[in-house]
C-alpha angles and dihedrals in degrees: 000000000000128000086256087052096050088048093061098039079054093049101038090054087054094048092046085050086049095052097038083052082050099047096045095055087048087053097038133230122286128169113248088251083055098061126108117220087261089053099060096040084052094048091051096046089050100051088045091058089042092056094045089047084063102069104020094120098178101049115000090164082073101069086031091064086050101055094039092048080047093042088054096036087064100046090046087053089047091060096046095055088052091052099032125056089193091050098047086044090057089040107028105027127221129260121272131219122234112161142014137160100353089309116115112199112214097187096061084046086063091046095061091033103251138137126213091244092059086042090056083048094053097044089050087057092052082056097257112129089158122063081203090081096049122092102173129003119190138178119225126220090260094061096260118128114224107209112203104196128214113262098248088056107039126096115293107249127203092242086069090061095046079247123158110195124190110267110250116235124220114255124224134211102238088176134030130181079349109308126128115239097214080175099053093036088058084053103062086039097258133130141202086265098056090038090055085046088056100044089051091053096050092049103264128123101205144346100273089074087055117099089180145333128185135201149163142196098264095103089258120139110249122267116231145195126195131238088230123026134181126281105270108238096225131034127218118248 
């Protein structure tokens, strides 16, 4: 391979990275458990185009067409599934019922291509090791199983002590790596002088020695971590 060749091998995998960033934000994120079957087939479709665009030398807009037409093919499928519920249930699929009320229904296990052996295992993971606390057990179009437990064996709640906790607010970094979030500072109703008094009182000088602090608006003084912190005394194995 020549210095020109290299070059374009260089250029046209930018370019492929370019267009799969651009496509991905077009699609949207979603988090591998969050992938539909489709997804995932689209996604490896896409990637596959994308690598071979890399180091096609004679004609990368080939592949280029192909990742793009891909790329729109799976956003305008994406719409439709929003708009349309025939549509979700061909490309998304629809949930499947496993177990209820003590019944397991093995059709609908053959249906979603699992055996009883990998069902106990999935239910041992959502901590049942006995059938006998689960009242329902589904699985959801992205390949996850939602487990709804029978009353005597779910959680306690406060609601079943009479009981009215404080809601918890959400805390927000108001610095990270050492800079200062004036955005975030103004939204929990904070500003750079009570920051800098913070700081003073928790032994920093100044925001650039700060790996992270947190706050809310709660009236709480802010909860920091520093950039450097001290040798641990023990290490975890």
């Amino acid at each position: 391979m020549d210095i020109l060749d290299l070059g374009q091998v260089i250029l046209t995998a930018i370019a492929s990275l370019a267009v799969l960033f651009l496509l991905t934000k077009l699609v949207g994120n979603r988090q591998i458990s969050q992938m539909t079957m489709f997804d995932y087939i689209s996604g490896i479709t896409i990637g596959s185009i994308a690598a071979e665009m890399a180091t096609e030398l004679e004609s990368p807009l080939r592949p280029l067409t192909a990742t793009v037409v891909y790329g729109l093919l799976t956003y305008l499928i994406s719409l439709w599934t929003e708009k349309s519920l025939a549509a979700r249930r061909i490309f998304t699929g629809k949930p499947v019922l496993l177990f209820d009320k003590g019944v397991i229904y093995r059709d609908h296990l053959k249906t979603a291509r699992l055996d009883l052996s990998e069902f106990l295992t999935l239910c041992r993971i959502a901590g049942y090791f006995d059938l006998e606390q689960i009242e329902t057990a589904v699985l959801e179009h992205n390949g996850i199983v939602s487990f709804l437990p029978k009353a005597q064996y779910r959680p306690a709640e406060p609601n079943d002590f009479q009981l009215s906790p404080q809601q918890d607010v959400l805390q927000m970094p108001v610095i990270l790596d050492g800079h200062v979030m004036l955005q975030n500072l103004q939204s929990v109703g904070k500003d750079k002088a009570w920051l800098t008094k913070q700081l003073r009182e928790q032994g920093y000088h100044d925001a650039s020695e700060v790996l992270l602090a947190l706050c809310d608006n709660s009236g709480a003084d802010a909860r920091l971590y520093p950039l450097h912190p001290k040798k641990p005394a023990s290490e975890v194995e």
